[in-house]
Structures are given as C-alpha cells and as structure tokens.
PAVO-756947 format. One record per residue: x, y, z of N, C-alpha, C in turn. Coordinates in steps of 0.1 Angstrom, whole numbers, padded with zeros to 4 digits, always signed. Layout:
XYZXYZXYZ/...
REM end
This chain:
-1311+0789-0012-1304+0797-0021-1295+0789-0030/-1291+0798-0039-1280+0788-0049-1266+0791-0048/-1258+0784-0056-1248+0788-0054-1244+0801-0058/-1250+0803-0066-1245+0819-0076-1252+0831-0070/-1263+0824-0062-1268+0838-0057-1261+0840-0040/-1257+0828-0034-1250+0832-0028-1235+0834-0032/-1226+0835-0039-1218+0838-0044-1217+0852-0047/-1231+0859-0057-1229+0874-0054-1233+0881-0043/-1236+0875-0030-1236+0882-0022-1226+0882-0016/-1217+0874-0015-1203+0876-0007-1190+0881-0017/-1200+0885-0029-1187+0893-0033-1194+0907-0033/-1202+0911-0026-1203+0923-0023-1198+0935-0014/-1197+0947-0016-1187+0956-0004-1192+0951+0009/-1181+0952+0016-1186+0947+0030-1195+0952+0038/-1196+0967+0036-1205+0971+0041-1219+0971+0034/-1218+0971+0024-1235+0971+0017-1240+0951+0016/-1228+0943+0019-1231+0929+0023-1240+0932+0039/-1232+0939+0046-1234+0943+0064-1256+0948+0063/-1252+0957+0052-1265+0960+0050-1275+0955+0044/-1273+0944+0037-1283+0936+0035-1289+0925+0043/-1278+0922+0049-1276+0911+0065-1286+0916+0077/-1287+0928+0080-1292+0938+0087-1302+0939+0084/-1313+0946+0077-1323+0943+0067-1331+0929+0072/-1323+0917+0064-1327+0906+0068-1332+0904+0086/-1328+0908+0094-1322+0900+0105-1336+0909+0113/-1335+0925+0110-1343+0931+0116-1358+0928+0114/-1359+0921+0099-1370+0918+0094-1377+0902+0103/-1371+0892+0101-1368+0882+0113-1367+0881+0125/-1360+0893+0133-1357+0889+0146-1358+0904+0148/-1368+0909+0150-1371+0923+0153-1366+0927+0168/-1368+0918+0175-1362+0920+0189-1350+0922+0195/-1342+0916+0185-1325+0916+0184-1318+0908+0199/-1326+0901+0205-1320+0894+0212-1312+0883+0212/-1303+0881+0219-1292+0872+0219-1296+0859+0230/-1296+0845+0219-1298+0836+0228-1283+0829+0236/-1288+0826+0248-1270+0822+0256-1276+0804+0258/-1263+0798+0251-1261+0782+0250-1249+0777+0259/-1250+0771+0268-1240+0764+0275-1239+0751+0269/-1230+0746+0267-1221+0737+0258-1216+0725+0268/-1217+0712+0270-1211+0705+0284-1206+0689+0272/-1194+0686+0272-1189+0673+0268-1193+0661+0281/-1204+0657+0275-1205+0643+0288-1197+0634+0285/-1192+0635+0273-1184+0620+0271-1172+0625+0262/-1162+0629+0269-1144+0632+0257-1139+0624+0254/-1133+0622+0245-1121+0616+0241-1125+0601+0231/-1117+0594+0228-1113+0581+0225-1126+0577+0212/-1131+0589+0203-1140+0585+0193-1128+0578+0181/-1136+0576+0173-1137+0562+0167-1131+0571+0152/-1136+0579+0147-1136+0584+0136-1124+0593+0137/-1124+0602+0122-1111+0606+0123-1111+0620+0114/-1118+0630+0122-1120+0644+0117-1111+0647+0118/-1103+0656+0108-1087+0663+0110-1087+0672+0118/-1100+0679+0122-1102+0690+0131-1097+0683+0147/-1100+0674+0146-1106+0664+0165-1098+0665+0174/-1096+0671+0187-1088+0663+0190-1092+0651+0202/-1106+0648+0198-1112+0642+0206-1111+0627+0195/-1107+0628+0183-1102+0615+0182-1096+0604+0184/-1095+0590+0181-1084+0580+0193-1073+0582+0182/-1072+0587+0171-1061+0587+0158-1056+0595+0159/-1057+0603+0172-1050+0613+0168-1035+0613+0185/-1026+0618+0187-1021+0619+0197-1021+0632+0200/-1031+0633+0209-1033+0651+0216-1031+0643+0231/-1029+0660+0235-1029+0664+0252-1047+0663+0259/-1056+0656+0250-1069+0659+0257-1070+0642+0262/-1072+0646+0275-1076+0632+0286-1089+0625+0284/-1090+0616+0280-1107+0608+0274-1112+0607+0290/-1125+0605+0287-1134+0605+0298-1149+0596+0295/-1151+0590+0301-1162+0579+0298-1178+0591+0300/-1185+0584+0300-1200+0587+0301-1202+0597+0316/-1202+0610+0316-1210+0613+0330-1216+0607+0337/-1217+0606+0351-1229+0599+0357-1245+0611+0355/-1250+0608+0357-1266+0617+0358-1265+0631+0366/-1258+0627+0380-1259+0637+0385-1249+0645+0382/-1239+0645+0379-1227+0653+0377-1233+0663+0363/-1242+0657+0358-1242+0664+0343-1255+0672+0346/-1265+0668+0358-1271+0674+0364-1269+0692+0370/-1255+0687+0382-1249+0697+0386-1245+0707+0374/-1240+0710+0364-1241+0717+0351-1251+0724+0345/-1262+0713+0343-1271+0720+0340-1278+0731+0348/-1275+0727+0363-1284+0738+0372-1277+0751+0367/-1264+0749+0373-1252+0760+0372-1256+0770+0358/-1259+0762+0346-1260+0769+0336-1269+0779+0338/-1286+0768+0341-1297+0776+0341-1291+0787+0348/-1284+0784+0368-1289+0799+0371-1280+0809+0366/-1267+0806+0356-1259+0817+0351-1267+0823+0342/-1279+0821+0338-1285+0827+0323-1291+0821+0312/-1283+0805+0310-1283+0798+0294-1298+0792+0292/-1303+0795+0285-1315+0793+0281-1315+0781+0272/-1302+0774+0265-1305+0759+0259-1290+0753+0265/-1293+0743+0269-1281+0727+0272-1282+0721+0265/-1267+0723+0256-1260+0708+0249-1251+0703+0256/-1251+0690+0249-1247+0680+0255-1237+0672+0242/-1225+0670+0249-1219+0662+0234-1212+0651+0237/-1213+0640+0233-1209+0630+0232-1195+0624+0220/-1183+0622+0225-1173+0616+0211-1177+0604+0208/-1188+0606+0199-1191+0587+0194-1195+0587+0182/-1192+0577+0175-1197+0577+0162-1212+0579+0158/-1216+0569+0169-1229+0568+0168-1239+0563+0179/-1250+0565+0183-1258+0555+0190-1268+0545+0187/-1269+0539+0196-1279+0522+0189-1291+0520+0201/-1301+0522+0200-1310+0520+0207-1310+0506+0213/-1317+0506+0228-1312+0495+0234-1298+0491+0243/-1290+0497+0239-1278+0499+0244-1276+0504+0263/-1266+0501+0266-1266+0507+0280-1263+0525+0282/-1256+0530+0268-1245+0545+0267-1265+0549+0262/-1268+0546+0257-1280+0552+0248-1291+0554+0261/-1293+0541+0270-1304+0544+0277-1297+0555+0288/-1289+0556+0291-1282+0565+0303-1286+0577+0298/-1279+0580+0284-1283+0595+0276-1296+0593+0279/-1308+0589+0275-1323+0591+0277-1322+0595+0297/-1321+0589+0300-1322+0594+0315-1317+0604+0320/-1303+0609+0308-1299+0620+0314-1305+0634+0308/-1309+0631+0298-1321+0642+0288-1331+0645+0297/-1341+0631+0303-1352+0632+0312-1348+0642+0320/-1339+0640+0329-1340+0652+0340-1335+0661+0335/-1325+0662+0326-1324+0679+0321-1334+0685+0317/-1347+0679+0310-1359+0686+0306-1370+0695+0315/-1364+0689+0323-1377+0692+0336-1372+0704+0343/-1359+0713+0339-1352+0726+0345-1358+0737+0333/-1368+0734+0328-1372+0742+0317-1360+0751+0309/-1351+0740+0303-1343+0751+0293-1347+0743+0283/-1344+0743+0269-1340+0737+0257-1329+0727+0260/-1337+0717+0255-1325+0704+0257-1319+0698+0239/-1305+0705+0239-1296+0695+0227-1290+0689+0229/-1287+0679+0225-1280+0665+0223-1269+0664+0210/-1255+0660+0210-1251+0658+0195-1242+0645+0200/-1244+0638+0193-1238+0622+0198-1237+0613+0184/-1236+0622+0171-1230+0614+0159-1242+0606+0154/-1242+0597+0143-1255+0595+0135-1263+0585+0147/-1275+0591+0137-1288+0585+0145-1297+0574+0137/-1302+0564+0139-1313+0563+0133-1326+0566+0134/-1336+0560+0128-1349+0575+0126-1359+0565+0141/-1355+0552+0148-1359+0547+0159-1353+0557+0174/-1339+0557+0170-1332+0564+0183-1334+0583+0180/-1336+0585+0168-1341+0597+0171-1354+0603+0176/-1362+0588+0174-1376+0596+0181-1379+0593+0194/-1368+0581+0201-1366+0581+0215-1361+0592+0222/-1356+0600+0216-1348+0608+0221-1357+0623+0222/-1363+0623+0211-1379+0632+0209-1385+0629+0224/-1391+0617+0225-1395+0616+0236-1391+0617+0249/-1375+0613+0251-1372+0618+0263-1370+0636+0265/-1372+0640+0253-1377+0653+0258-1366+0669+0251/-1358+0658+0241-1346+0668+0235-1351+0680+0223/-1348+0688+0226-1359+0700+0215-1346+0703+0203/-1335+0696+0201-1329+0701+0188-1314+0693+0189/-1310+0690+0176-1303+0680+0177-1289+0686+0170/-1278+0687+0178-1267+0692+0163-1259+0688+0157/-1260+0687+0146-1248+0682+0134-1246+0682+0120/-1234+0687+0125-1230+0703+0118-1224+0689+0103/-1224+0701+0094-1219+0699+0083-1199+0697+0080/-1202+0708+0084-1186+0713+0086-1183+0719+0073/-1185+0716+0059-1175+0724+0051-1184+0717+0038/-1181+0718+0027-1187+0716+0010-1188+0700+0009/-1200+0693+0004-1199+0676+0000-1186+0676-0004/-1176+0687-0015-1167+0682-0023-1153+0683-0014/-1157+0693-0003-1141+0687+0002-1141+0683+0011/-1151+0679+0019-1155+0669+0029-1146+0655+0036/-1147+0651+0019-1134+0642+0021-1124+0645+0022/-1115+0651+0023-1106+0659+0028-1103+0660+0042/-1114+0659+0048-1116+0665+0064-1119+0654+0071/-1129+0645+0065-1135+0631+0072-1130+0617+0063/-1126+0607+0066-1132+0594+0057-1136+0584+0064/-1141+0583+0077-1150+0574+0082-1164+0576+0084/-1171+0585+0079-1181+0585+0074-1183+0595+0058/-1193+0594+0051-1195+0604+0044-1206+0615+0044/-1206+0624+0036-1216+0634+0034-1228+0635+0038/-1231+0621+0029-1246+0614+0028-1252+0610+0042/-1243+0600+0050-1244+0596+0060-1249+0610+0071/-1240+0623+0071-1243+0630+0077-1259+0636+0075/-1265+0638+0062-1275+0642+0057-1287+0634+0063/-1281+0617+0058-1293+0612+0063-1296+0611+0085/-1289+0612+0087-1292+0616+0104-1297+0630+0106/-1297+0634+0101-1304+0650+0098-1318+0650+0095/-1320+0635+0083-1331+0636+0076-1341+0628+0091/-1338+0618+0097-1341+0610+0107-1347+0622+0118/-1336+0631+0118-1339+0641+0129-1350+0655+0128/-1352+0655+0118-1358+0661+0111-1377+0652+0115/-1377+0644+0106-1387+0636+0104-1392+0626+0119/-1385+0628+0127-1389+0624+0144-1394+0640+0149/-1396+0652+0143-1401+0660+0145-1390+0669+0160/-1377+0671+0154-1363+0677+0166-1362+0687+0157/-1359+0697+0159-1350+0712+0152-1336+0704+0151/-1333+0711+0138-1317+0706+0140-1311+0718+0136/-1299+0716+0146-1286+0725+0145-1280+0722+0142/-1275+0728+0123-1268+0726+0119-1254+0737+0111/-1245+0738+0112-1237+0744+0109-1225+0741+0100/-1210+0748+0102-1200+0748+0097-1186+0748+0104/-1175+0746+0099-1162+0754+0106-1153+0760+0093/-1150+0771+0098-1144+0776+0085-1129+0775+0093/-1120+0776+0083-1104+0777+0086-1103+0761+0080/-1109+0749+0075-1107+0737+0076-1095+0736+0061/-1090+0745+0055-1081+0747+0042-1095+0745+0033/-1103+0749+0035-1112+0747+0023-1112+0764+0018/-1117+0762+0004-1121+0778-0006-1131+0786-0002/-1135+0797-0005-1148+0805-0004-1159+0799-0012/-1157+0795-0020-1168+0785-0026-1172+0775-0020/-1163+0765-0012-1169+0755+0001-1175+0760+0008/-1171+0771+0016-1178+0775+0023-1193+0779+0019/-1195+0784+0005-1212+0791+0004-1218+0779-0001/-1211+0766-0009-1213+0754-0012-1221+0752+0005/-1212+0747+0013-1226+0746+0024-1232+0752+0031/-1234+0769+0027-1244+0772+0031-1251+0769+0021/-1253+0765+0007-1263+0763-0002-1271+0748+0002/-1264+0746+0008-1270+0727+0012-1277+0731+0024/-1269+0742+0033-1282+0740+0045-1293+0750+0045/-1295+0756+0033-1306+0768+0027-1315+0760+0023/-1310+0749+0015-1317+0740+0011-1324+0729+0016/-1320+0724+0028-1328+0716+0039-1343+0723+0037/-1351+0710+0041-1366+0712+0038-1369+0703+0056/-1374+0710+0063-1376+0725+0068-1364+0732+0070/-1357+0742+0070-1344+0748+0071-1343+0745+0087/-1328+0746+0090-1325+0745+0104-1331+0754+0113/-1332+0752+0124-1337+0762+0137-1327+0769+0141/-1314+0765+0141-1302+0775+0144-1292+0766+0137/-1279+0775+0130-1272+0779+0128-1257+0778+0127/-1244+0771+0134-1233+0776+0143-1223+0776+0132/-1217+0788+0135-1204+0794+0129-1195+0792+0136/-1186+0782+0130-1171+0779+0140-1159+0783+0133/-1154+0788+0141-1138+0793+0133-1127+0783+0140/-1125+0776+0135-1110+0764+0140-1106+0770+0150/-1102+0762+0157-1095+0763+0171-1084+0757+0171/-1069+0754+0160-1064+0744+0156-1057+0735+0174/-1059+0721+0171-1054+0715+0183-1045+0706+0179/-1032+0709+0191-1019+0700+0188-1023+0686+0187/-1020+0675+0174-1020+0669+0176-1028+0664+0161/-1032+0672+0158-1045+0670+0150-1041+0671+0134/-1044+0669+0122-1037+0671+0114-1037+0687+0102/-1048+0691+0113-1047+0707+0107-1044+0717+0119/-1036+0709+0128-1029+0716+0139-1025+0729+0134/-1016+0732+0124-1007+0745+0113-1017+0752+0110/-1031+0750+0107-1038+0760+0099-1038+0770+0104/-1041+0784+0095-1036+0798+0101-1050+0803+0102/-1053+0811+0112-1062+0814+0120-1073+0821+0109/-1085+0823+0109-1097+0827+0100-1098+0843+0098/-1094+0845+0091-1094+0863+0087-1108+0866+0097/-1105+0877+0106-1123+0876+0116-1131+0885+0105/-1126+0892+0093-1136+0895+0081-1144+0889+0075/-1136+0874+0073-1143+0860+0065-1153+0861+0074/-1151+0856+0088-1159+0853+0094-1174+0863+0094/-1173+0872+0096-1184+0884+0098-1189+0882+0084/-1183+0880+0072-1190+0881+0058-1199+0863+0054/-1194+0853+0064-1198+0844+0066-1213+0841+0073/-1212+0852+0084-1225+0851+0094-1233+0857+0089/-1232+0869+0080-1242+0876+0075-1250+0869+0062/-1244+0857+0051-1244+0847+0042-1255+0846+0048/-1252+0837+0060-1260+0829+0066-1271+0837+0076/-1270+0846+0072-1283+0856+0080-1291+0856+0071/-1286+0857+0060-1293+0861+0044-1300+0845+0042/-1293+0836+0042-1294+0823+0037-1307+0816+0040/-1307+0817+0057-1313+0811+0067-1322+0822+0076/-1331+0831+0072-1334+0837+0081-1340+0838+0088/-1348+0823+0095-1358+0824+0107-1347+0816+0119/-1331+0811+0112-1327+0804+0121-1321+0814+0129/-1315+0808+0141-1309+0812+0155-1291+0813+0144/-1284+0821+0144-1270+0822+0139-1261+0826+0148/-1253+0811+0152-1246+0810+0164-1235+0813+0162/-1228+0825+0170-1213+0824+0168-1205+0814+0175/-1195+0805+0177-1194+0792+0176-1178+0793+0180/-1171+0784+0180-1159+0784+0185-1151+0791+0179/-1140+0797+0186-1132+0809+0178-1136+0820+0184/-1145+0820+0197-1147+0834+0200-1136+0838+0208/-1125+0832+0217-1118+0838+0219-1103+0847+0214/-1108+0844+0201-1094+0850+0193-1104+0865+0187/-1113+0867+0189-1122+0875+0184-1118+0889+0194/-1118+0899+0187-1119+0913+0198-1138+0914+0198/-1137+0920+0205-1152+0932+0213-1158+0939+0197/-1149+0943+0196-1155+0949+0176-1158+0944+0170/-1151+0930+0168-1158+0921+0155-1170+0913+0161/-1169+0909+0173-1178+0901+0178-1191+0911+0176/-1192+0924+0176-1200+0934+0176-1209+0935+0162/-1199+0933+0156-1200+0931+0137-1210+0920+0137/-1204+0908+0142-1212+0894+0138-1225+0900+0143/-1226+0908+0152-1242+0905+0160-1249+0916+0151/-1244+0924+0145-1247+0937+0137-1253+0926+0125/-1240+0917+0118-1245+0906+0106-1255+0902+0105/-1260+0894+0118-1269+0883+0120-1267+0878+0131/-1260+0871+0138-1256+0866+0148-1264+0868+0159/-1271+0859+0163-1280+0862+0174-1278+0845+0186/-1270+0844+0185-1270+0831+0198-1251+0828+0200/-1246+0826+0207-1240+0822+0215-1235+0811+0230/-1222+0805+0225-1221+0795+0230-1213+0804+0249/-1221+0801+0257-1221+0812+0271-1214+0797+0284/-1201+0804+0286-1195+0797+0292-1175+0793+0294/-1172+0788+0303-1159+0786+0299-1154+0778+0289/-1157+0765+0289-1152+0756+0279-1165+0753+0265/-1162+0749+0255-1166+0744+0245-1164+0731+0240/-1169+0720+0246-1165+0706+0243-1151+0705+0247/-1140+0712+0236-1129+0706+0240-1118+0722+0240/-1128+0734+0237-1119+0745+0231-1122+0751+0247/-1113+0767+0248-1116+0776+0258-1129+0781+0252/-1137+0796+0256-1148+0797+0251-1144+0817+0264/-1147+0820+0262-1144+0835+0269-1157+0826+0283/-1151+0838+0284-1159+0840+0302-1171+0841+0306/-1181+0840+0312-1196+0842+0311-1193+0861+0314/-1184+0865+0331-1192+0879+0329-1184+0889+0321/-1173+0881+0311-1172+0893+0297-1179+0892+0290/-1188+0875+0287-1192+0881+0278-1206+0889+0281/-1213+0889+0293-1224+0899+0300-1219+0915+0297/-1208+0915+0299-1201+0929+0298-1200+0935+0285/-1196+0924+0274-1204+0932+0258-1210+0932+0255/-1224+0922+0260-1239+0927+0254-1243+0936+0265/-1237+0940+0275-1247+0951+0281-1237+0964+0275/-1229+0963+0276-1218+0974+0265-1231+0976+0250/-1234+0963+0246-1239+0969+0232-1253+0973+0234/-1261+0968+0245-1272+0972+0248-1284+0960+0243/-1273+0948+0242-1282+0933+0238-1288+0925+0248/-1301+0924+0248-1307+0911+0256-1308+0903+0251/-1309+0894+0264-1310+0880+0262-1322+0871+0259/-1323+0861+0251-1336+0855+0247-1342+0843+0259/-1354+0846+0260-1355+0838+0266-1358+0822+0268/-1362+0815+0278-1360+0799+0271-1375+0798+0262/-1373+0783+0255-1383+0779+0252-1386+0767+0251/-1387+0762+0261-1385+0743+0264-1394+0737+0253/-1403+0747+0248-1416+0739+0242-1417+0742+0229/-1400+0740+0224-1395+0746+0212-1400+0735+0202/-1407+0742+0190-1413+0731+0185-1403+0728+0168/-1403+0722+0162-1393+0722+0148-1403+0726+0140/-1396+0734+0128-1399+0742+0119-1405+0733+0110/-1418+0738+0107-1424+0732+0094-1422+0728+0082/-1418+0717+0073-1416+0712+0058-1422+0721+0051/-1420+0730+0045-1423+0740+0032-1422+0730+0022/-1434+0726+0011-1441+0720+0007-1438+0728-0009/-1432+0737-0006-1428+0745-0018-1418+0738-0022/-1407+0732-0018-1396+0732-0022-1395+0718-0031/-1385+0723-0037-1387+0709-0048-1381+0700-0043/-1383+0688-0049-1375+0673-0043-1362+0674-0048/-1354+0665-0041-1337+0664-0037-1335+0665-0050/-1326+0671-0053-1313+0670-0063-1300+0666-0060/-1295+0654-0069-1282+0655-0069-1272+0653-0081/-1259+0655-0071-1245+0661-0079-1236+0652-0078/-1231+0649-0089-1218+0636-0084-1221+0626-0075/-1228+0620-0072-1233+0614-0058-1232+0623-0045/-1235+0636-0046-1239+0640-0035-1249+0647-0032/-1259+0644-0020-1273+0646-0014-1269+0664-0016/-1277+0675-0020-1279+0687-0015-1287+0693-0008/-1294+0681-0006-1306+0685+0004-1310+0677+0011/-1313+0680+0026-1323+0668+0032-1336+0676+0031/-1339+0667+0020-1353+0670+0014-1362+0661+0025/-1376+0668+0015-1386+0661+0025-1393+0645+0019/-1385+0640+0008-1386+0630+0003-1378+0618+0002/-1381+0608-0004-1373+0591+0006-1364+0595-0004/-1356+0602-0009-1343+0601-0014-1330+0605-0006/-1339+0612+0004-1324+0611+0015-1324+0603+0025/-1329+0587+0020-1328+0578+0029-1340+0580+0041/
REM end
C-alpha cells in the first residue's frame, strides 16, 4: 500500500476504520483464531548498539542484570513449559548486534534451535543482522521465522538507532527472506515519532516482496535508564487504529499484539482482536518487559469465545509475488525488500 492510501484509512471514523479491518480479517482468517507465542531472552543485557528504547543496551545505565548465552538445557526446560502451557511458536532473543557463522555463540544457537525443533512448535530466532550464509544455517537447523522488526519510519529512524541503519535492517530481512525463513516483522509505537511514521512503516512492510508472515505491534514499555524513559504512554486508540492499518496492510500476516499489553484493559485488548489482531505474545516476561499472565490471558479469550491456533512446525515462507515492481528509493532509503539485488 501507499502512503496516501494508507493515510486515508487512518483518518477514517473509528468505527467504519473497525469495519473495514473486520471485513479484511474475516475474509483472511475466517477462523478467527488466536495464535499464543512464548517469548524467552537466552542472552540479556550488555548489546553493543544503542536503541533509545533498550534497556538491554551496554550505553545505557538500567536496573536489567546482563546474562550470557543459556546453556541448551535450561532453554530447553522453557520450551517444554511453553509447549505444555499452550504456545504454539518459541522465540528466542538474543542482545547482539549480530552473528557470524563459525563462531562459538552461533554454533550453540544452531544446537539450541536443533532441539527446540523436534517439540513440534514453530521455532523464531531474533539475534540482530544476519548474513544470507548464517541465515540459511539457521533454515537448516530448523528455524521457521525470523524477527526484525522495523520499529518506526526510514526517516526517523535515526532518531531512535545510530549504530546501525535502515538499510542494514532491510538487507537482513532481504538474506532472511531469500534463505527461504518467514520474517517477523514489525513496529513500536510511543518511540516520539508522528502518525505519518508510523503508516510510513507500515508502507515499507506492505511493500516487502513476499509480505511478512506475521506482524508485531509494540506499544513502548518506557525503561528507567533508557533515553525515552519520559515518553508518555500510547493512547490504546492509536494503538487499535494501528492494528487494524495493518490488518488492512498485511492481510495474510499473523498481527501480533506485542509489548504494552499490560497497560491494556480487557476492552481494548478485545478491540485489537475485533481489528485484526490474531497472535499474541503468552507468558510472564517479554525479553525484558512484564507481559500479563498466561491464565488471564486464557480467561479473555475464553470470555471472548477465541481459540487458539494451532502449531505449524512445517511453516513454510510466503511466496515472492512476481507482481510487484522492483525497489524504489527515497533519499537513500530502501522501501522495500524487494525481490531484486538492490536490496543487497
């Protein structure tokens, strides 16, 4: 989609926005089920880089304790726990810039993917850029989707990140993409960015060639320490007019509601899933945030009368539409991970 076409959809009444979102979603996802994602940090703290959001950065002075690499089994014990609570996909996140094939942190991650694959859930991985060697090692140890997120518009980007850029992000997408992984990619709203940044990247991830397989909507979680610690919390209207964008935007992807659900009431969270919203991060913690409870949140999809999706280890990535035109760019920035060598 474009900018202007997604621009008049979010200036539309909220409820005839609600109803086009709906429409969409029903048309897509006729079953209305809700997929549940357990979220596990195998590696906190002491990253390299310097998101203003983080507080898993080393630049930053927060109250979060760093933690080296999981052993196998400990990240093991998690994953069972998840499966038998319900979660039908394991991520897994890593604070690192990046990985390098060959390495000792890289081959551990491969061994610890191997055995998580074999509990038949969906295995994600997000562990910062990749190249298109280490992304297809990681294909083969067995990972069905990879995530990394956008966060916010190429143009205010800078703003938020300066040790890597845009592009950088795009082209580990394009690597991930082209090793044949679903990628999960998303947003955080609250970051002081505009309403325009925000449909700015949904227009970049509409525009991905093949579109993402899921989704995630994050609403800031501000953390002491961090340099948007003060930001004021995300109107939960933005948010609901956000998920629905991206129901409209994206509509074979999974649309994850994402961190911030605990500032959320039972009604809005009800909205999102009304929007679009069909997946959820199911669990106590979120890498580094709280995350509500598993049996409240069992207690509002059986309140709303929502099932749960089931796994699909043998989740395959979405096809290159052959329709779409080759990359364009703006100011030096990528708007698409196209399916052509210009996004590296």
């Amino acid at each position: 989609m474009t900018l202007a076409e997604l621009q008049a959809l979010h200036s539309l009444p909220f409820f005839d926005l609600l109803k086009r979102a709906r429409e969409v979603h029903e048309k897509f996802w006729p079953e209305g089920k809700i997929q549940l994602c357990t979220l596990l940090s195998i590696k906190t703290g002491g990253c390299s880089e310097d998101c203003a959001y983080c507080a898993q950065s080393a630049r930053y002075k927060t109250e979060l304790e760093s933690h080296v690499l999981m052993e196998r089994e400990e990240v093991m014990t998690h994953a069972r726990a998840a499966k038998e609570n319900g979660s039908t996909r394991f991520c897994m996140g890593a604070a690192w810039k990046g990985v390098r094939g060959g390495t000792k942190r890289f081959e551990q991650v491969l061994d610890i993917v191997r055995d998580v694959s074999k509990l038949d859930m969906e295995v994600c991985v997000t562990l910062g850029e990749l190249g298109p060697d280490e992304a297809a090692q990681l294909r083969d140890a067995g990972v069905t989707a990879y995530n990394h997120n956008l966060d916010t518009s190429p143009e205010h980007y800078p703003n938020i990140v300066s040790t890597h850029t845009y592009e950088d992000r795009l082209r580990t997408i394009r690597n991930v993409q082209d090793a044949g992984i679903s990628v999960c990619c998303g947003g955080i709203l609250g970051l002081s960015e505009t309403i325009t940044d925000r449909l700015r990247l949904l227009e970049v991830i509409s525009n991905f060639n093949p579109q993402p397989e899921s989704v995630p909507i994050n609403s800031l979680m501000p953390m002491p320490g961090t340099p948007l610690a003060e930001n004021p919390q995300v109107d939960p209207f933005d948010l609901v007019r956000m998920i629905a964008c991206a129901r409209i935007a994206v509509p074979r992807a999974k649309v994850r509601l994402s961190a911030g659900r605990t500032r959320l009431t039972d009604e809005i969270q009800a909205l999102c899933f009304y929007a679009g919203a069909n997946s959820i991060f199911y669990g106590e913690k979120l890498l580094t945030a709280d995350n509500p409870e598993m049996a409240k949140d069992r207690a509002l999809l059986a309140k709303l009368g929502l099932k749960t999706l089931e796994p699909n280890p043998a989740l395959e990535a979405p096809e290159t539409d052959p329709l779409v035109p080759a990359c364009p760019t703006q100011e030096g920035h990528i708007l698409q991970a196209c399916a052509t060598s210009c996004c590296g």
